[in-house]
Each structure stands twice: as structure tokens, then as C-alpha cells.
C-alpha positions in Angstrom: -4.3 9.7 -11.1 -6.4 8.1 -8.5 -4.5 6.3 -5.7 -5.2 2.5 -7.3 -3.3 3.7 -10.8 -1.0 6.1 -8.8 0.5 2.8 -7.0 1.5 1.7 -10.1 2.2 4.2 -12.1 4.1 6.4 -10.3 7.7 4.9 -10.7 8.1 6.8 -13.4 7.0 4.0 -16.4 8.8 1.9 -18.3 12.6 2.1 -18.4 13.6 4.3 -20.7 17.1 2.1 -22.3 15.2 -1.1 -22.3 11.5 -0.4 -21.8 11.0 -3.1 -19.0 8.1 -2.5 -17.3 9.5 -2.9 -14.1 11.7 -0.4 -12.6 15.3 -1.8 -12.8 17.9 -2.7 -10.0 20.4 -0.7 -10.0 22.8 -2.7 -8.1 26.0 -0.3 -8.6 27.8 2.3 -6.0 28.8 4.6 -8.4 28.3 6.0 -11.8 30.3 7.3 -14.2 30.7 11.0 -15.0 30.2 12.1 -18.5 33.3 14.6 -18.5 34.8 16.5 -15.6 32.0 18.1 -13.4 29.2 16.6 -15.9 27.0 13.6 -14.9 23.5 12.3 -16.0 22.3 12.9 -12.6 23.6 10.4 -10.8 27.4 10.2 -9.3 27.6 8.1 -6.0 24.8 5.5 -4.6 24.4 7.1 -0.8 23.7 10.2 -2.8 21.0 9.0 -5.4 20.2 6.4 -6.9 17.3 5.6 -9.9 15.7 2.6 -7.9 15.5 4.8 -4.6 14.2 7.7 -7.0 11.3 5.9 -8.2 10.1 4.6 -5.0 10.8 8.0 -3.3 8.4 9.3 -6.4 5.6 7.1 -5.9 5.6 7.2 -2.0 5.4 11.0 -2.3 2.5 10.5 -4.9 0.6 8.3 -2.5 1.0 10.7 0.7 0.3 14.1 -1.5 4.0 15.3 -0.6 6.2 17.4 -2.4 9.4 15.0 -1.8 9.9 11.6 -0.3 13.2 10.0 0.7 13.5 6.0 1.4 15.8 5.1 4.3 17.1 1.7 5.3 14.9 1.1 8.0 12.1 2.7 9.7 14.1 3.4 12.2 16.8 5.1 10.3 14.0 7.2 9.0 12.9 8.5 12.4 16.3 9.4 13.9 16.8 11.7 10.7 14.3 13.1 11.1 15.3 13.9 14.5 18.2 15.2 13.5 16.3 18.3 12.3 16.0 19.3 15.7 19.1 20.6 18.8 20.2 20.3 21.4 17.8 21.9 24.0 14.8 21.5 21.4 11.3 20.6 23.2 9.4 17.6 21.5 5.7 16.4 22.3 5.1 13.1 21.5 2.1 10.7 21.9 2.2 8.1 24.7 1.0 5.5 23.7 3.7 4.8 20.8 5.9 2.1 19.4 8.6 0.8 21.9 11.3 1.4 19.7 10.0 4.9 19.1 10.1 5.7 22.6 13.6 3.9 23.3 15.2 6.4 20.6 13.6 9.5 22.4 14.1 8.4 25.8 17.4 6.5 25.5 19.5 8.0 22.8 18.0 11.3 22.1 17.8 12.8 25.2 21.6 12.2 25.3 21.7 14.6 22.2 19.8 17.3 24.9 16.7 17.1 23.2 13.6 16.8 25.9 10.1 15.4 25.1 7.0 15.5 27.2 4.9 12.2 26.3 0.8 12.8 26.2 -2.7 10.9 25.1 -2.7 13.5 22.4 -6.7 13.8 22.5 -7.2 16.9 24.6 -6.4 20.2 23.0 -5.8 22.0 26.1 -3.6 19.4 27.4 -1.9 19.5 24.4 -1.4 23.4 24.0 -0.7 23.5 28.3 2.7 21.4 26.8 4.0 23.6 24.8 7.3 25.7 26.1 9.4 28.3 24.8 11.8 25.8 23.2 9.0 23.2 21.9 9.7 22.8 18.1 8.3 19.6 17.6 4.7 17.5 18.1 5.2 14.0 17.0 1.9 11.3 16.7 1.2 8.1 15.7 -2.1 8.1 13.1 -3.1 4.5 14.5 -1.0 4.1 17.9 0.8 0.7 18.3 -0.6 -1.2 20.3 -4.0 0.3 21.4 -4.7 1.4 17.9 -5.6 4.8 19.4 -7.1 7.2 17.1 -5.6 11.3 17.1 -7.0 13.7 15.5 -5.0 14.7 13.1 -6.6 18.2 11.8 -7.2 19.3 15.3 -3.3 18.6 16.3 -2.0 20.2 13.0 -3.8 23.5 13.9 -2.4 23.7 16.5 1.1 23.3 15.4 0.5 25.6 13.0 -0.5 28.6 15.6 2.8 27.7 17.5 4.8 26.9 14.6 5.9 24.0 15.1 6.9 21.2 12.6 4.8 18.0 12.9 5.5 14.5 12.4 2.9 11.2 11.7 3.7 8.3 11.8 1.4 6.5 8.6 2.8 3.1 9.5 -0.8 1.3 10.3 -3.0 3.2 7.9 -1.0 3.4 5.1 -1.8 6.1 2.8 -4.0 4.2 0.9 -6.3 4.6 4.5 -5.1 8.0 5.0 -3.1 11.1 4.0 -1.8 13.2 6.8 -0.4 16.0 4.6 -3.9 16.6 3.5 -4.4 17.2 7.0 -1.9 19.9 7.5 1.0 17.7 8.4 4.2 18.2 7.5 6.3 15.3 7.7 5.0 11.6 7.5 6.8 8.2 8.5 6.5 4.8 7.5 7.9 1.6 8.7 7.8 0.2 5.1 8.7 -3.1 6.5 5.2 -2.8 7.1 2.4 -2.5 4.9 3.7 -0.9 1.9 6.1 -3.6 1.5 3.6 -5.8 2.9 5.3 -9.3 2.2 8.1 -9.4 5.5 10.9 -9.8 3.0 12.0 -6.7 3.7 12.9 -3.3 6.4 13.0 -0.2 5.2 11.3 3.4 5.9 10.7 6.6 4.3 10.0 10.2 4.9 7.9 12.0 2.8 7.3 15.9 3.2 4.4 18.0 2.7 6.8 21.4 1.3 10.1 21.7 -1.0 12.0 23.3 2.1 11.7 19.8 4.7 12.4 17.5 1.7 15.6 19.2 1.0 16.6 19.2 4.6 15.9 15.5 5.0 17.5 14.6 1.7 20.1 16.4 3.1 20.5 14.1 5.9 20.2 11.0 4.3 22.8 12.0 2.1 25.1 13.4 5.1 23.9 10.5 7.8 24.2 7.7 5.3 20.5 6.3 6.8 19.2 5.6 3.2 18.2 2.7 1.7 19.7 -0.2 -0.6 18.4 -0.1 -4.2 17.2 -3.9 -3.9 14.9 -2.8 -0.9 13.7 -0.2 -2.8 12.6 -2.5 -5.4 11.1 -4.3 -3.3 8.7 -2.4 -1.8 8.1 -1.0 -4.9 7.0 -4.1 -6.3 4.7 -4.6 -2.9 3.0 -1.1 -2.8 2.0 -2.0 -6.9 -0.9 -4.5 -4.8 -0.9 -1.8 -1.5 -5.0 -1.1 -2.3 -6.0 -4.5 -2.8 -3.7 -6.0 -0.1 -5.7 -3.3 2.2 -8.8 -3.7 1.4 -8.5 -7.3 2.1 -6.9 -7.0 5.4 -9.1 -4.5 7.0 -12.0 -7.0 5.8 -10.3 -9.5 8.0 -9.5 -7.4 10.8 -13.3 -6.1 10.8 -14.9 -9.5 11.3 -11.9 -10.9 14.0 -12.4 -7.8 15.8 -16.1 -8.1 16.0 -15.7 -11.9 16.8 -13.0 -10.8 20.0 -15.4 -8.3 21.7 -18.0 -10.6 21.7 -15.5 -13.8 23.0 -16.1 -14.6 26.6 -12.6 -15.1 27.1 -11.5 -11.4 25.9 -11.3 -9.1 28.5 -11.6 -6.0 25.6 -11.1 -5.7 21.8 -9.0 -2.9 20.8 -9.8 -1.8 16.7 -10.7 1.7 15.4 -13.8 0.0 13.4 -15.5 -1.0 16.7 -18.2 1.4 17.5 -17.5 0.3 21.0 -14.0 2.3 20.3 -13.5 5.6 22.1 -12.4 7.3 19.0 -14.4 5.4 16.3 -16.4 8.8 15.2 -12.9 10.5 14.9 -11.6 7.6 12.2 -14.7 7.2 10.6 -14.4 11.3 9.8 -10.5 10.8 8.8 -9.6 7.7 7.6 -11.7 5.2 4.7 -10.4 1.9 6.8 -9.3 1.3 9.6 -6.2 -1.2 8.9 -5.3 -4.8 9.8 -4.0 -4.4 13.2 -6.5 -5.9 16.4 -5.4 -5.9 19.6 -7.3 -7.8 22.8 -6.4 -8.4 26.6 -6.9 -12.0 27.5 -9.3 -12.0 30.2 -6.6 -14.4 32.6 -3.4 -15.0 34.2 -0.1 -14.8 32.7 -0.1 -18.3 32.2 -3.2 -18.1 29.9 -1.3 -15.5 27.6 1.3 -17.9 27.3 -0.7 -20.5 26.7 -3.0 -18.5 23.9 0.3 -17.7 22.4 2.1 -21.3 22.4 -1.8 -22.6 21.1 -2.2 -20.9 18.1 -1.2 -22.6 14.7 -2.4 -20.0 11.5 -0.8 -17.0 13.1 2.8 -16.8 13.8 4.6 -15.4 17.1 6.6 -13.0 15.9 7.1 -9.4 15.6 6.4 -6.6 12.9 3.3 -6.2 11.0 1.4 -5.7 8.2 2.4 -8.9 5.5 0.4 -11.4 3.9 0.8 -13.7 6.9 -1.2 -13.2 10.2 1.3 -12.7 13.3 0.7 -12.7 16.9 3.1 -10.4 19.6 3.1 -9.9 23.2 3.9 -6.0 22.8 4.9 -6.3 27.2 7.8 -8.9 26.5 8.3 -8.6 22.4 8.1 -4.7 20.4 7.4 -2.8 23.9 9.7 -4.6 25.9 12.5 -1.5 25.8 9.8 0.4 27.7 9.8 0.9 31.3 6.8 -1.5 33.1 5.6 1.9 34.9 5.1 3.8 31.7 3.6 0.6 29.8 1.2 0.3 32.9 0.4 4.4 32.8 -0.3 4.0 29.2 -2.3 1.0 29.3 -0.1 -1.8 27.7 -0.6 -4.5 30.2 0.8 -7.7 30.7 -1.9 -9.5 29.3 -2.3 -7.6 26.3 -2.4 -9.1 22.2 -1.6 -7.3 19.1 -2.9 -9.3 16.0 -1.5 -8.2 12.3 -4.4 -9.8 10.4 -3.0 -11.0 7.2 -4.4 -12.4 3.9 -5.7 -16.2 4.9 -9.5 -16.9 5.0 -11.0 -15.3 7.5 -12.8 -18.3 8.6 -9.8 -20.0 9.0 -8.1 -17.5 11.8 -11.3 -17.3 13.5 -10.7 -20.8 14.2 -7.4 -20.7 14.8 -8.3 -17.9 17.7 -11.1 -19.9 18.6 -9.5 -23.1 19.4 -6.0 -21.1 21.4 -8.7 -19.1 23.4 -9.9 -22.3 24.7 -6.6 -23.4 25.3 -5.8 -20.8 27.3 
């Protein structure tokens, strides 16, 4: 099935007792066995559950993977997966990730023994000048949060692949309806599915889907040992959202296209930041990889402090608040909201400054949050 039926299709069809067309809820923490040692698949809720099953079916379906497990946050999703690794395991991770990403490495992991080295991720030599004896892991973000930095995703994967080393994308921003990492030669991808599968912020969850049989039964084992999956009500949830996932992102990278083009050319914007922009360092790189390049725009202000906080407390459309990817634009400060955790130095090295933007461009008429910008850019 192409990607647009494959969204709505792949939940396995109608319910077999009742033929409803939508997958059921099922609300229950355990099911009862047929006779002694005999169920009909199911047994206890952490372990499986039909509503979890059909959304870890379709999410595989969209990435191209041979397994998929939903977890109860993105979050949850990422430290099982780091729970793959041991103690005295070497991971290399892009820089210029999301600050809760970098608080679970760099605050809670490394008190497990695990060590990372943090890179741009766009120089191959740099990249393979990394690797140590104990390195087992290289872990990237397709579109980085905030910059929307752009990696190459074959050109990592090969070399992973010569070292043998298990790698990890995090699909968050492109969804796969932009992009498929496993096609790619990844072997693991992430999602926030708070994000754009769900894509209505009524929801957190994550998922992990893998590209071979052998990582999706290690991190189904973990879900089931770690208790990190997810509820069967967010499940069907973000089920029902990733039903409208291709026309919901086709809309938003519309959006994002014309805002970003209307911020680099804004006398007021010290720089646009969007993978769509030819002016973007790695435009050629998601033009080759990618068939969108997602809803997210980021800009620095070109003022004081006091501007940003003026441009934030102006706007009226877009919301101040954090997370991404739903039907309604939001505005975040990534230096005091979803990078705060990380230290000012590294945000600085990186290039996360203080008067830095991130916009989730959501569903409204364009026309309308061009105005909205328009008239908090004066403001400020």
C-alpha cells in the first residue's frame, strides 16, 4: 500500500467481533486465559495489548520496519532504548539535539557508566576520528531541534555499518510520511508521537520501530521488563491522528515554507533557520533525502533580550508553549523553555542563543500567522 492508504489501513481493519471500523479501546489490564497455559494471545496489559498492537503495526508500516513498539512517552522510548547498551558503552550523539535528549545522556545516563561524545554530525572524518574501541552506538536527530539541522543519514549509516555499530534517528520532525530512515540503513528510529503523528497535543507518547526481527525483540523485551509502554487510550489516539498524518503534513510544511521565506526576508530577523531555504547550509542534503521539509521554523530576533520577550508576550495566533507538531501554531524560547536543562556553554557552542525562536507552524491560514508575526516583530 502506498503511505496515504498505509496510514489507514494498517491497524489491522475492521474489528473482527464487531466489525467497527475503528480499532477498539481496550481499556482492561488483563485477559482471561482460555485453560491453563492457553490464551488467545493476550494475558496481561504491560505485556500486550490489541490497541498498542495495531498502532505498533501501522507505525512499523509507515517507517518500513520489521517491528514497532509504542511507549508512554517519547521519553520512555529513548531511555529503552538505551538500555540496550552497558555500562562502559561509547555513544556518539549529534550536538545540536533536544534538551531533554541531552539531559538523559548527560545527567542520568552517564551515572549508568555509559559515555557519549557530542558532534555536528556533518563531517565524516570527524565522525569516524570518534569512534573508540567501546563505541556501540551513533545516535542523530533527522531534523535537529532547534536549528533544524540536516544529517546525512546514508553517509552516517555507512559508517556504522563498517564499525558495526547500532544506529538510532530520531524521526520526530519529519515524520515518516517526510522520511524513512530504515530505508536509509538505519536501524532503530524514534518518535516523540506527542508530536506529529499524534499531531492534535492531546496526547504524549513515543515509539520505537526497528529496521530487523533481532532489535524489535530486544526492545519489546524491555518494554515489557521496564514497564515504559504505553496506555491503550494513547494508543488510540494517535492512531486516530496518524489516519490524517499525510494531509496534516502536507499542509504544515506549506505553512512553514511561506513563514520561513517571509522571516529571512524580515528586517527584524537576524536569520531564518528551515531546511526548505536555499539559503540553508544543508538544503541540497534534504532536498536529496527527504520529500518536505516539516513544520518547524526557527529565527534569532535581531535585538536585546527585552525584544524576545516582548515578540513572545506580542503574539496572539501562536501560543507560548512547548512541544510541537499539532494543529495549533506554538511559539518556545528553546534557551529558557525545551533547552533550558542544558548547560548555557554548550547551548552557546552549539548555536542555541539567547535570542533564538522555534515556531511549530500549525494548520491556521497562513495569512493569518504572517500577521500575527508581523505585528509581534514590530512590537518587539
Amino acid at each position: 500500500m502506498r503511505f496515504e492508504t498505509a496510514a489507514i489501513h494498517s491497524d489491522g481493519g475492521p474489528d473482527p467481533t464487531t466489525g467497527a471500523i475503528v480499532t477498539p479501546i481496550y481499556q482492561t489490564s488483563t485477559f482471561v486465559f482460555e485453560d491453563v497455559g492457553k490464551t488467545k494471545g493476550y494475558d496481561y496489559s504491560r505485556t500486550a495489548n490489541p490497541t498498542r498492537k495495531a498502532l505498533a503495526d501501522t507505525i512499523a508500516a509507515l517507517e518500513g520496519g520489521k517491528g514497532g513498539c509504542p511507549f508512554a512517552t517519547g521519553m520512555a522510548a529513548e531511555t529503552t532504548v538505551m538500555h540496550l547498551l552497558k555500562k562502559g558503552d561509547h555513544v556518539i550523539s549529534q550536538e545540536d539535539l533536544y534538551g531533554g535528549t541531552y539531559r538523559l545522556f548527560e545527567n542520568v545516563m552517564r551515572n549508568f557508566g555509559l559515555e557519549f561524545t557530542f558532534l555536528s554530525m556533518n563531517d565524516k572524518d570527524e565522525i569516524e576520528a570518534a569512534i573508540k574501541p567501546n563505541t556501540r552506538m551513533i545516535w542523530i536527530e533527522t531534523i535537529s531541534n532547534p536549528l533544524l539541522n540536516i544529517v546525512d543519514v546514508e553517509m552516517v549509516a555507512g559508517i556504522a555499518k563498517k564499525h558495526d555499530l547500532i544506529t538510532v534517528a530520531d524521526n520526530t520532525l519529519p515524520s515518516p510520511y517526510l522520511l524513512r530512515p530504515i530505508e536509509h540503513g538505519i536501524d532503530l528510529v524514534v518518535h516523540s508521537t506527542t508530536k506529529y503523528l499524534n499531531g492534535h497535543c492531546d496526547v504524549v507518547g513515543g515509539a520505537v520501530v526497528a529496521a530487523g526481527n533481532e532489535l524489535a525483540e530486544r526492545v519489546g523485551f524491555l518494554s515489557n521488563a521496564m514497564g515504559t509502554c504505553a496506555s491503550p487510550f494513547d494508543c488510540w489516539l494517535v492512531l486516530r491522528g496518524i489516519k490524517t498524518l499525510p494531509v496534516r503534513m502536507t499542509q504544515h510544511c506549506q505553512n512553514a515554507a511561506e513563514i520561513a521565506g517571509f522571516l529571512e526576508k524580515h528586517p527584524r530577523v537576524k536569520r531564518a533557520f528551515y531546511p526548505g531555504l536555499k539559503s540553508h547550509p544543508h538544503y541540497k542534503i534534504a532536498k536529496k533525502q527527504m520529500k518536505g521539509y516539516s513544520g518547524m521554523v526557527s529565527f534569532e530576533i535581531d535585538g536585546s533580550t527585552k525584544a524576545v520577550k516582548s515578540f513572545l508576550r506580542g503574539v496572539k495566533i501562536f501560543s507560548l508553549a512547548e512541544s510541537l507538531g499539532g494543529v495549533d501554531s506554538l511559539v518556545e524560547h528553546p534557551a529558557t523553555m525545551s533547552h533550558a536543562s542544558m548547560p548555557g556553554s554548550f547551548r552557546k557552542k552549539v548555536g542555541i542563543t539567547d535570542s533564538l525562536i522555534r515556531l511549530s507552524i500549525g494548520l491556521e491560514n497562513v495569512a493569518d500567522l504572517k500577521e500575527d508575526l508581523e505585528q509581534a516583530l514590530e512590537r518587539a
